[in-house]
Short mmCIF file of the C-alpha atoms (twelve columns), coordinates in Angstrom:
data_MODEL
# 
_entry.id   MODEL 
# 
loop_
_atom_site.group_PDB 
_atom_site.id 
_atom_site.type_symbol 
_atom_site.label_atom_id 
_atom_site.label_alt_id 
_atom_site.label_comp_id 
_atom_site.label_asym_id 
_atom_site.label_seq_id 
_atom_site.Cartn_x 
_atom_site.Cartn_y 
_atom_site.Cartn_z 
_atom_site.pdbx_PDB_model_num 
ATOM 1   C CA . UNK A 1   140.213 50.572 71.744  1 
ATOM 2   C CA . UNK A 2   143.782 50.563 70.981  1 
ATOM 3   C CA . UNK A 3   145.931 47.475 69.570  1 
ATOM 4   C CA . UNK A 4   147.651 46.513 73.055  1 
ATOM 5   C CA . UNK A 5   144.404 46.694 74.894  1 
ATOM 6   C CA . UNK A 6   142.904 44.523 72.434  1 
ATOM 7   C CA . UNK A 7   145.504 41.968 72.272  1 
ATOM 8   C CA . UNK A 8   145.071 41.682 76.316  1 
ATOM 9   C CA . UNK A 9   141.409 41.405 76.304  1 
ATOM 10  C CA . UNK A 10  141.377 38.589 73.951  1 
ATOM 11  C CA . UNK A 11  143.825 36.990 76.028  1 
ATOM 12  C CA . UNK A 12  141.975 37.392 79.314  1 
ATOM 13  C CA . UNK A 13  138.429 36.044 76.955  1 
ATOM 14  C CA . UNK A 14  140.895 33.048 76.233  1 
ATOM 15  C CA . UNK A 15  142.213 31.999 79.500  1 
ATOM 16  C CA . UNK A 16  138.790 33.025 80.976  1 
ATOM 17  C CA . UNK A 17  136.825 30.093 78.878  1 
ATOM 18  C CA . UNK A 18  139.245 27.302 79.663  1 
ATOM 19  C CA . UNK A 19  139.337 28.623 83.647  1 
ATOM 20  C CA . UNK A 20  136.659 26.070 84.681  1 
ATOM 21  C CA . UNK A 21  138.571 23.218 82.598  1 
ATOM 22  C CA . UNK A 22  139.715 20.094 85.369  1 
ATOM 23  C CA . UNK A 23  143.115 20.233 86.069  1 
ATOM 24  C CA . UNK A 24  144.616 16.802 85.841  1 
ATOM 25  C CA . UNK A 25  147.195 14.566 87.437  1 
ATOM 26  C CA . UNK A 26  150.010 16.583 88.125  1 
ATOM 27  C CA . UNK A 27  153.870 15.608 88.076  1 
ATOM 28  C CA . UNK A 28  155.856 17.957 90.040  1 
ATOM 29  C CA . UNK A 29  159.306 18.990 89.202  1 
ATOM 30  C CA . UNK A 30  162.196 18.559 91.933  1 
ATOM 31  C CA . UNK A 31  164.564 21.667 91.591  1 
ATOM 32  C CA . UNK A 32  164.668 23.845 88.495  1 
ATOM 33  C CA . UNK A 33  165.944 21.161 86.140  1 
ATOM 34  C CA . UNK A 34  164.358 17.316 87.071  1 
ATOM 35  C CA . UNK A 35  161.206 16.203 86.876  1 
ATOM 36  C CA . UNK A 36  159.584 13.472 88.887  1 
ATOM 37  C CA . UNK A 37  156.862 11.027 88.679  1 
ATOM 38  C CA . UNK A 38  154.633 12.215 91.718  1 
ATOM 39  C CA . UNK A 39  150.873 12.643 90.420  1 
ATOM 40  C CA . UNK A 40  148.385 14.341 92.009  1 
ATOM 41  C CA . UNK A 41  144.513 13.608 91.492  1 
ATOM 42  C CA . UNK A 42  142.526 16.377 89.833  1 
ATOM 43  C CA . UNK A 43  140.313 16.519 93.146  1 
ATOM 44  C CA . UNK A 44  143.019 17.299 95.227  1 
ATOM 45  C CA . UNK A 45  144.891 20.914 92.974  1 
ATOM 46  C CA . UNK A 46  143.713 23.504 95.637  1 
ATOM 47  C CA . UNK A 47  141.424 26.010 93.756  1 
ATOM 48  C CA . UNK A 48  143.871 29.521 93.906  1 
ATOM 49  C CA . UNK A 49  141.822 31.056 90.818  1 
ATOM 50  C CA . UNK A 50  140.280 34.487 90.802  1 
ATOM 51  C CA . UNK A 51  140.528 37.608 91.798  1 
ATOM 52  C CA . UNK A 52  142.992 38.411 95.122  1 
ATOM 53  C CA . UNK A 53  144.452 42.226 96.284  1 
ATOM 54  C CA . UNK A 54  146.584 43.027 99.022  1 
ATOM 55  C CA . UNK A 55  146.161 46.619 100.055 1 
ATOM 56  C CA . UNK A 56  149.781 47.204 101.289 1 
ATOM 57  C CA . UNK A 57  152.262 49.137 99.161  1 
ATOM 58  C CA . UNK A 58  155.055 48.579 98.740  1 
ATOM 59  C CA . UNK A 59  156.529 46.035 100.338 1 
ATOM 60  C CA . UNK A 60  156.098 42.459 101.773 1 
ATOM 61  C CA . UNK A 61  155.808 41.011 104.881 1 
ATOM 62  C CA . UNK A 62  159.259 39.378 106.709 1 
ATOM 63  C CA . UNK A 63  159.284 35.974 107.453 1 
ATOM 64  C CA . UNK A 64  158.695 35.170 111.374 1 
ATOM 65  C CA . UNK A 65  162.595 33.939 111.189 1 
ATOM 66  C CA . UNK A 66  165.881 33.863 108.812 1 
ATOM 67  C CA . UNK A 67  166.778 36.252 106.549 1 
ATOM 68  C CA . UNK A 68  164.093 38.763 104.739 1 
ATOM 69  C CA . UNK A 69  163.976 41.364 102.436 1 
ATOM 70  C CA . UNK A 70  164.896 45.398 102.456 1 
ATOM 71  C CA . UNK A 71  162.604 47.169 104.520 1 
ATOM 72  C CA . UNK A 72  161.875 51.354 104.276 1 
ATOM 73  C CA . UNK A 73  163.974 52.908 107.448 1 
ATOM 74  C CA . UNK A 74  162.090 56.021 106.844 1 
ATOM 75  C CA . UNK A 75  158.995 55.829 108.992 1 
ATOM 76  C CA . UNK A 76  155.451 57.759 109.772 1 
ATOM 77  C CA . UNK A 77  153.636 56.938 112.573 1 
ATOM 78  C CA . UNK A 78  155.562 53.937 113.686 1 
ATOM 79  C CA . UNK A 79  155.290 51.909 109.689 1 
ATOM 80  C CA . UNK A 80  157.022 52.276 106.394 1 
ATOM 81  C CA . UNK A 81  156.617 56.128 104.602 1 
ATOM 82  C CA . UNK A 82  155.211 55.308 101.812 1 
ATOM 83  C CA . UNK A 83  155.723 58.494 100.541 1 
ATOM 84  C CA . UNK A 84  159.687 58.456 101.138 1 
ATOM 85  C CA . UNK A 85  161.507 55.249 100.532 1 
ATOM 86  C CA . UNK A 86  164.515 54.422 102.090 1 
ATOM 87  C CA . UNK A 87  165.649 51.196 101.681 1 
ATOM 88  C CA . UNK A 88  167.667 49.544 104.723 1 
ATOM 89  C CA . UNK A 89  171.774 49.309 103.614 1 
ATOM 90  C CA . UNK A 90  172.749 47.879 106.621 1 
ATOM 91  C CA . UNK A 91  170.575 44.208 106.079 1 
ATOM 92  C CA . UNK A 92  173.045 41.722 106.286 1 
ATOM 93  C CA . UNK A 93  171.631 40.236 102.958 1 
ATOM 94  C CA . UNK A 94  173.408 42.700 101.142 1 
ATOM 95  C CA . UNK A 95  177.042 42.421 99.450  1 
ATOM 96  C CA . UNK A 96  178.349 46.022 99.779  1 
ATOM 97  C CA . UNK A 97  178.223 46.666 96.145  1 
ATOM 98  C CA . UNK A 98  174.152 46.046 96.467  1 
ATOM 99  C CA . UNK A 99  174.095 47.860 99.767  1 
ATOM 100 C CA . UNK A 100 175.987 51.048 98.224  1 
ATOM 101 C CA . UNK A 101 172.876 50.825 95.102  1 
ATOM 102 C CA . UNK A 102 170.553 51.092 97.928  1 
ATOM 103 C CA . UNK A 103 171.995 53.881 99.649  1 
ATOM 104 C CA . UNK A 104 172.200 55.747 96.595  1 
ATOM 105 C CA . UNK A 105 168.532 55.853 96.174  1 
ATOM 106 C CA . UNK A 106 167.339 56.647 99.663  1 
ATOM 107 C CA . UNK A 107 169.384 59.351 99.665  1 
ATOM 108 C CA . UNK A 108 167.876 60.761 96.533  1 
ATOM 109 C CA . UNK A 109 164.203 59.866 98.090  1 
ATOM 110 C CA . UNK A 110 165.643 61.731 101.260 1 
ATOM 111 C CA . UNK A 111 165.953 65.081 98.749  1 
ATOM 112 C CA . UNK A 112 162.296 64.743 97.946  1 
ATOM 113 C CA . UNK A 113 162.975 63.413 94.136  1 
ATOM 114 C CA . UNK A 114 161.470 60.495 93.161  1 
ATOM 115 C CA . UNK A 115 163.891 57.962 91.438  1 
ATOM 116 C CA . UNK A 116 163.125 56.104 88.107  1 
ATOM 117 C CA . UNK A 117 161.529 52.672 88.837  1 
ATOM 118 C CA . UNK A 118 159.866 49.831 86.197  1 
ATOM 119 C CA . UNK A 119 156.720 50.809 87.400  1 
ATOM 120 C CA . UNK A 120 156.658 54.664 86.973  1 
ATOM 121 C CA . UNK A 121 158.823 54.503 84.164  1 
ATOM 122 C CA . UNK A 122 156.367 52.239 82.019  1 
ATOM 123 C CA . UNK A 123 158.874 48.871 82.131  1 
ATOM 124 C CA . UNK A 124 158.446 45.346 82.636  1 
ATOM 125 C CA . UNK A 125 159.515 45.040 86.648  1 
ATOM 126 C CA . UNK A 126 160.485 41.300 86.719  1 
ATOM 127 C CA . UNK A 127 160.014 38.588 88.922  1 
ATOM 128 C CA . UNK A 128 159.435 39.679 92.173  1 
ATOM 129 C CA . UNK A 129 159.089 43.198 91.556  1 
ATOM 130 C CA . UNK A 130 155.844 42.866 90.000  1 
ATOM 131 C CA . UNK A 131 154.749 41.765 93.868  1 
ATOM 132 C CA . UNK A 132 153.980 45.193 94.765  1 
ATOM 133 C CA . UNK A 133 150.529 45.028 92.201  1 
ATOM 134 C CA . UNK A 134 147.907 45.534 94.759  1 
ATOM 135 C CA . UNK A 135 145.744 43.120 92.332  1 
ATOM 136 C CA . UNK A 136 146.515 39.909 90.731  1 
ATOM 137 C CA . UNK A 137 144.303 37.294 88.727  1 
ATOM 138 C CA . UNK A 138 145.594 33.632 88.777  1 
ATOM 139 C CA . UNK A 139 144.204 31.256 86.411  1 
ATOM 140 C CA . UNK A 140 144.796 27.763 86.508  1 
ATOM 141 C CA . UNK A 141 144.530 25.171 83.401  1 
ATOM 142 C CA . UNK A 142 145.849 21.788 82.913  1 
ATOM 143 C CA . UNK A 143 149.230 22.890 81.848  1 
ATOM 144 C CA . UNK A 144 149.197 26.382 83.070  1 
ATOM 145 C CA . UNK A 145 148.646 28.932 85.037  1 
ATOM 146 C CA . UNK A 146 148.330 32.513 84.100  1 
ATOM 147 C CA . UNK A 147 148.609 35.430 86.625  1 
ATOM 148 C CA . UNK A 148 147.368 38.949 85.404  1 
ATOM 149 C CA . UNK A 149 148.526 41.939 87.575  1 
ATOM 150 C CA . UNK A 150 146.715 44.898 87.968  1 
ATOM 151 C CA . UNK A 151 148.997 47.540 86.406  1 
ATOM 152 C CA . UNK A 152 150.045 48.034 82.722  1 
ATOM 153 C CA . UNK A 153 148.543 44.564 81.438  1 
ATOM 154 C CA . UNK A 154 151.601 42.543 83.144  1 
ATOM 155 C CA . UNK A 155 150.802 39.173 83.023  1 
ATOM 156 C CA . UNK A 156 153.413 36.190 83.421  1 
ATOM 157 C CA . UNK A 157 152.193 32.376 82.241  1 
ATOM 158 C CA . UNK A 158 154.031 29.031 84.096  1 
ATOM 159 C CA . UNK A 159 154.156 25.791 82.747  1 
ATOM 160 C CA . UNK A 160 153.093 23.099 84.327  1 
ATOM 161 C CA . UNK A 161 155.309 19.442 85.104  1 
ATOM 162 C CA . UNK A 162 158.082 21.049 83.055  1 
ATOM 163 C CA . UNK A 163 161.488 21.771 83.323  1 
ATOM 164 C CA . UNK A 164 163.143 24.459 82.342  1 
ATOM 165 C CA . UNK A 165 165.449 24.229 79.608  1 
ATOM 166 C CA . UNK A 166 168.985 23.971 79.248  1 
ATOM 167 C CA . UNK A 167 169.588 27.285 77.903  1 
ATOM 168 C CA . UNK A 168 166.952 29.817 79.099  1 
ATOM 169 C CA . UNK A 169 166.660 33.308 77.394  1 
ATOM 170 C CA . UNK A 170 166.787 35.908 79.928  1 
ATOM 171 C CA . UNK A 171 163.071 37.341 79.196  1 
ATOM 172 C CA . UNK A 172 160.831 40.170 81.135  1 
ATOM 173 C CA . UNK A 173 159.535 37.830 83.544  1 
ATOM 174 C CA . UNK A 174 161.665 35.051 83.010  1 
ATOM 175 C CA . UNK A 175 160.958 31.280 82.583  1 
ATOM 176 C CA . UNK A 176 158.457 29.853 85.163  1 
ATOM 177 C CA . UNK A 177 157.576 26.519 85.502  1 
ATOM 178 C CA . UNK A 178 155.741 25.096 88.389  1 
ATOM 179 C CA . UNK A 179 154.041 22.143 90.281  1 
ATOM 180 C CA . UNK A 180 151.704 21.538 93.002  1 
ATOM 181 C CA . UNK A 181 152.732 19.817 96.623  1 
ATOM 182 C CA . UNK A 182 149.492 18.905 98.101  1 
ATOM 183 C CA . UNK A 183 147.782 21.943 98.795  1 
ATOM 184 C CA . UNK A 184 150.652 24.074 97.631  1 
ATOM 185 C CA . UNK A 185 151.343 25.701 94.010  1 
ATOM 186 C CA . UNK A 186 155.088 26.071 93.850  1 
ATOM 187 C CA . UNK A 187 156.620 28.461 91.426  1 
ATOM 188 C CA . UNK A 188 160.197 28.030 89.635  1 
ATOM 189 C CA . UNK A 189 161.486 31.180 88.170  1 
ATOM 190 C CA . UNK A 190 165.102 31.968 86.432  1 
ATOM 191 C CA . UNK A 191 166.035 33.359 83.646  1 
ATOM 192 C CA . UNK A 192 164.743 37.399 84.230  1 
ATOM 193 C CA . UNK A 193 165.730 40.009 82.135  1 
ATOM 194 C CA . UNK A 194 167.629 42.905 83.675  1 
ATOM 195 C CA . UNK A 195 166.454 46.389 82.180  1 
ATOM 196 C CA . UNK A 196 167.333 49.800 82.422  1 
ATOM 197 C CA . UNK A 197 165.763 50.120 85.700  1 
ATOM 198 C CA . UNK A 198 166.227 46.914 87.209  1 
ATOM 199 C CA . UNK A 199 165.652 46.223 90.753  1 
ATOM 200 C CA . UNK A 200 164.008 43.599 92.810  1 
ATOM 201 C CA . UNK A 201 161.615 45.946 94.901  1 
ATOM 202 C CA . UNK A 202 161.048 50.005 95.334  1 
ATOM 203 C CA . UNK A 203 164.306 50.547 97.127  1 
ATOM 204 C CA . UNK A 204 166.180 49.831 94.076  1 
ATOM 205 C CA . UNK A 205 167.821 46.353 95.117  1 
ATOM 206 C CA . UNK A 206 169.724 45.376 92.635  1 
ATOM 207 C CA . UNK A 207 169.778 41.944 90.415  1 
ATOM 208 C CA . UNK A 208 171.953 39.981 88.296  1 
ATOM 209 C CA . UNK A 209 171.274 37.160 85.488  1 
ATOM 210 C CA . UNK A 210 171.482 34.521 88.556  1 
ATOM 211 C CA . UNK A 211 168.274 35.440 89.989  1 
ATOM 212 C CA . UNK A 212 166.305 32.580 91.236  1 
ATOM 213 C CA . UNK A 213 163.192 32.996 92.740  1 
ATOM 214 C CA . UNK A 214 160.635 30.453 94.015  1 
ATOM 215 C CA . UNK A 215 156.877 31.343 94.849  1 
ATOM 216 C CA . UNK A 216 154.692 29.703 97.433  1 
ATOM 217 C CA . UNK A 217 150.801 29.902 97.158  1 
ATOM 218 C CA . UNK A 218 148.827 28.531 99.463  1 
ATOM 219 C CA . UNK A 219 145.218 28.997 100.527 1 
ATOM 220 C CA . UNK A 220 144.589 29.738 104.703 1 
ATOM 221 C CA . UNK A 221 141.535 29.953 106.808 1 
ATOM 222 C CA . UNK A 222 139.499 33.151 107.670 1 
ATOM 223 C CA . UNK A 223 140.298 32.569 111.132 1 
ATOM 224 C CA . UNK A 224 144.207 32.963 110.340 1 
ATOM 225 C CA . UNK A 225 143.577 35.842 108.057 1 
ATOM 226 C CA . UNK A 226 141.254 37.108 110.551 1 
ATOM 227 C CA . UNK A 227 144.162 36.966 113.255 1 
ATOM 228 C CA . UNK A 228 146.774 38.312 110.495 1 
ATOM 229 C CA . UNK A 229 144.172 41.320 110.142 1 
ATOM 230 C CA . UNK A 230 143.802 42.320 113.327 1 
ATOM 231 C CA . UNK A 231 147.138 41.837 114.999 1 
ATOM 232 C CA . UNK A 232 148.230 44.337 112.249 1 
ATOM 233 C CA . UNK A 233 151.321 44.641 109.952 1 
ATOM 234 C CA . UNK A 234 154.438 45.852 111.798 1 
ATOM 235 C CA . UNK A 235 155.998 46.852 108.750 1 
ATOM 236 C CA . UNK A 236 153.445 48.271 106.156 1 
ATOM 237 C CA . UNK A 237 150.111 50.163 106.327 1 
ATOM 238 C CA . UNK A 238 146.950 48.499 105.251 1 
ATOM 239 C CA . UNK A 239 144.811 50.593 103.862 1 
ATOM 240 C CA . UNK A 240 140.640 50.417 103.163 1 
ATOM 241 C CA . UNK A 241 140.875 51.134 99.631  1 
ATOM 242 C CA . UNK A 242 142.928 51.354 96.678  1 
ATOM 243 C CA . UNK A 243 143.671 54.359 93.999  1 
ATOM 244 C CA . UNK A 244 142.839 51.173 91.296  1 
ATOM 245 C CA . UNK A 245 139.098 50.641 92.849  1 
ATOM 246 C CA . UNK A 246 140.106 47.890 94.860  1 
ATOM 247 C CA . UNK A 247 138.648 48.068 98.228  1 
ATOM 248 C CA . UNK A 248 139.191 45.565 101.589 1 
ATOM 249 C CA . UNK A 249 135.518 43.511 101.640 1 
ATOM 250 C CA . UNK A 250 134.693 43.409 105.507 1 
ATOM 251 C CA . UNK A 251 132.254 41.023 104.883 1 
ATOM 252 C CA . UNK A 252 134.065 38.365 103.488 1 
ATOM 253 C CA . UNK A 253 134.327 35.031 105.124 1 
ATOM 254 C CA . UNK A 254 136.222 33.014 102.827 1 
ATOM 255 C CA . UNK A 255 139.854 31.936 102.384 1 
ATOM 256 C CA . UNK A 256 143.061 34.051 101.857 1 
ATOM 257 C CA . UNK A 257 145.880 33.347 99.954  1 
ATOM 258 C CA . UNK A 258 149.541 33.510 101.179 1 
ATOM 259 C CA . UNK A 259 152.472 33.876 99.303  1 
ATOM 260 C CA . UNK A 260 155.747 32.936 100.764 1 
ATOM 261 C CA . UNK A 261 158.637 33.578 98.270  1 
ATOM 262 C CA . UNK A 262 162.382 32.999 98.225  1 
ATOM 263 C CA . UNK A 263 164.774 34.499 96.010  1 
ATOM 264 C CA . UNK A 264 168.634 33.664 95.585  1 
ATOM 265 C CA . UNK A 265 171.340 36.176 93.672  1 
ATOM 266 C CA . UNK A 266 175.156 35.281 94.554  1 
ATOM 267 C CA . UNK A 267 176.020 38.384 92.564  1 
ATOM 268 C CA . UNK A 268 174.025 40.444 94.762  1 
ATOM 269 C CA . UNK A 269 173.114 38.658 97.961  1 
ATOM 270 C CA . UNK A 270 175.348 37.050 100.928 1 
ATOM 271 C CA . UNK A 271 172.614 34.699 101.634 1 
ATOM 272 C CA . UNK A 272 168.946 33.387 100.080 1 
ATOM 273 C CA . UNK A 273 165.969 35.282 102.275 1 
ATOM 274 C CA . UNK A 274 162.490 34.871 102.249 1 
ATOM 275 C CA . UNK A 275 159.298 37.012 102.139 1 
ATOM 276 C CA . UNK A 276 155.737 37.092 102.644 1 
ATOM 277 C CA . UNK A 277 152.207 38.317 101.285 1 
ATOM 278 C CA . UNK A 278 148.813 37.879 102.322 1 
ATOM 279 C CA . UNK A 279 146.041 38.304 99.391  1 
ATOM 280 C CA . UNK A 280 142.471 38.750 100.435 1 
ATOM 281 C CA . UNK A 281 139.108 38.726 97.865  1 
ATOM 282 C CA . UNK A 282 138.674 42.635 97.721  1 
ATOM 283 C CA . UNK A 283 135.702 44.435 96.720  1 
ATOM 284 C CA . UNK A 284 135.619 46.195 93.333  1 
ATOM 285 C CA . UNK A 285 135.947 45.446 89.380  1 
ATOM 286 C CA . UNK A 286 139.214 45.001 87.995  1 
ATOM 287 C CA . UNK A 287 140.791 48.135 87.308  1 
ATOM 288 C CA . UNK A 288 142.128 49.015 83.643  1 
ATOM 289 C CA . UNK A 289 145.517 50.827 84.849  1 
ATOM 290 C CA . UNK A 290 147.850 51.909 82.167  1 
ATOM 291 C CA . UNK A 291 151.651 53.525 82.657  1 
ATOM 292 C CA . UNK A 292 150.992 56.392 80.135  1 
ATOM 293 C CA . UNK A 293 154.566 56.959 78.464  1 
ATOM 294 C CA . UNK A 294 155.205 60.887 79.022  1 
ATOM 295 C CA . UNK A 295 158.610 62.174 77.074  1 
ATOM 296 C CA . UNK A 296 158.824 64.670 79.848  1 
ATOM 297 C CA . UNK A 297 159.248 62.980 82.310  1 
ATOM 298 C CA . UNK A 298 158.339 64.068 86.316  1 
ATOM 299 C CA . UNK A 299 162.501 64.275 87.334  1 
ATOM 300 C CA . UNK A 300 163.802 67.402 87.321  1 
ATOM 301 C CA . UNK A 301 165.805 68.262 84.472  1 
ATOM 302 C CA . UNK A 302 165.651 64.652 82.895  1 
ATOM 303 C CA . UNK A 303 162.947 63.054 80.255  1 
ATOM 304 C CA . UNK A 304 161.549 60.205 80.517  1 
ATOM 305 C CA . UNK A 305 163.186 56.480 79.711  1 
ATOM 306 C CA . UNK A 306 160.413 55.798 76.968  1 
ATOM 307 C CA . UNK A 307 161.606 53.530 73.277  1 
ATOM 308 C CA . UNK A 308 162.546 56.389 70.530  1 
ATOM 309 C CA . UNK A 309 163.751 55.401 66.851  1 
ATOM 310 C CA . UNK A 310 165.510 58.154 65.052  1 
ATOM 311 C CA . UNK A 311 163.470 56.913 61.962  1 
ATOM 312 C CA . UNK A 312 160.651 54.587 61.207  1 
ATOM 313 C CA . UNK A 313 161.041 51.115 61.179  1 
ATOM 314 C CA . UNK A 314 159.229 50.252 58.400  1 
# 
């Protein structure tokens, strides 16, 4: 067992042990900066923990009204290609430097070359790329929660009833703090680091140190997920079954989980715009899925992105 996989298993056997831990009263915080004295009992913290998937790739859901989020305009059978990404230009979201970055990498999908993303170039994606993990773990404590995602050990960890502070260091998955609004854990996020490869989702949409996203969780009744299932996503396939091991559980009877998110850039954005994702319990263990880091490379003529050091270090 290597060093990284052994640092992340003792953190899941940490977080695990402390999952069943009562959450107490809980002071939300108004904005990114304020905090205010609104408690909430124990009894009442919806219980989001465990294990949820969403078998869609790669993209989210748009909000029934307003302003959403790129969308592929390369389709099969009447949905998104996921096999050719083409991210929409033309969304009115878009400030024409952001909307020239997208049209730049559909029309290198449109050759039949893949482009470099976090994900297949073994990076940190950021807040909300890491969305498109068909798997995530939350874990909620007193003063915490801790979401694991599926691929590459990402995991990011938001604290509870706090602000952020003053100056925030711009860090892979920036600085999260949260609170709960009755049966809703909210989700404050600034502060994310822009990479080599940075981009909000798999059409390449840009960001810029004034990222500010806000997550929504929520729990919702089979019969809505029920509905959701069989009225079908417009936008992206659903499959059965995961390359991970994840598979859809037709037998389940329980509760989904819905994410709505927001996310604000004025350096890259005309207007805030909203998003959506429905989780579901899926059958299957969770996966071990690691980015292996290949010099090579799969792009023609290019290697691969990976940390090199001309000389040791130590």
């Amino acid at each position: 067992m290597n060093a990284q996989r052994a640092s992340f298993l003792l953190l899941v056997a940490v977080v695990v042990s402390v999952v069943a831990m009562p959450v107490w009263g809980q002071t939300t915080t108004s904005g990114s900066s304020t905090t205010a004295a609104i408690t909430q009992s124990p009894a009442s913290v919806p219980d989001l923990s465990g294990i949820w998937a969403h078998l869609s790739w790669p993209g989210v859901e748009r909000p029934t009204s307003g302003p959403g989020p790129v969308t592929n305009r390369s389709r099969r059978e009447g949905v998104s290609d996921t096999y050719q990404l083409v991210g929409d230009d033309t969304n009115p979201i878009l400030k024409p430097e952001a909307a020239e970055i997208v049209k730049q990498h559909g029309q290198i999908s449109l050759h039949g070359i893949p482009y470099p993303t976090p994900s297949n170039q073994c990076w940190p994606g950021g807040v909300p790329f890491v969305f498109w993990n068909l798997g995530m773990q939350m874990i909620q404590q007193p003063d915490k929660i801790t979401i694991l995602y599926a691929n590459d050990y990402a995991y990011r960890q938001v604290r509870l009833n706090q602000p952020h502070p003053a100056n925030v260091a711009p860090s892979w998955y920036g600085d999260s703090v949260g609170h709960y609004e009755g049966d809703t854990l909210v989700i404050d996020t600034v502060g994310v680091k822009a990479g080599p490869f940075a981009m909000l989702d798999m059409f390449g949409t840009p960001f810029t140190e004034a990222l500010h996203v806000i997550e929504r969780y929520r729990l919702l009744d089979y019969e809505a997920v029920k509905e959701w299932n069989e009225r079908g996503q417009s936008e992206y396939r659903r499959g059965e079954r995961s390359d991970p091991g994840f598979a859809r559980n037709p037998g389940y009877k329980g509760k989904g989980l819905e994410l709505q998110f927001t996310v604000q850039d004025a350096g890259v954005f005309t207007m805030p715009w909203s998003a959506r994702i429905i989780y579901q319990r899926p059958l299957g263990d969770w996966p071990e899925m690691i980015c292996a880091e290949n010099p090579n490379g799969y792009f023609p003529g290019k290697k691969a992105a990976i940390p090199i050091a001309n000389k040791p270090d130590f």
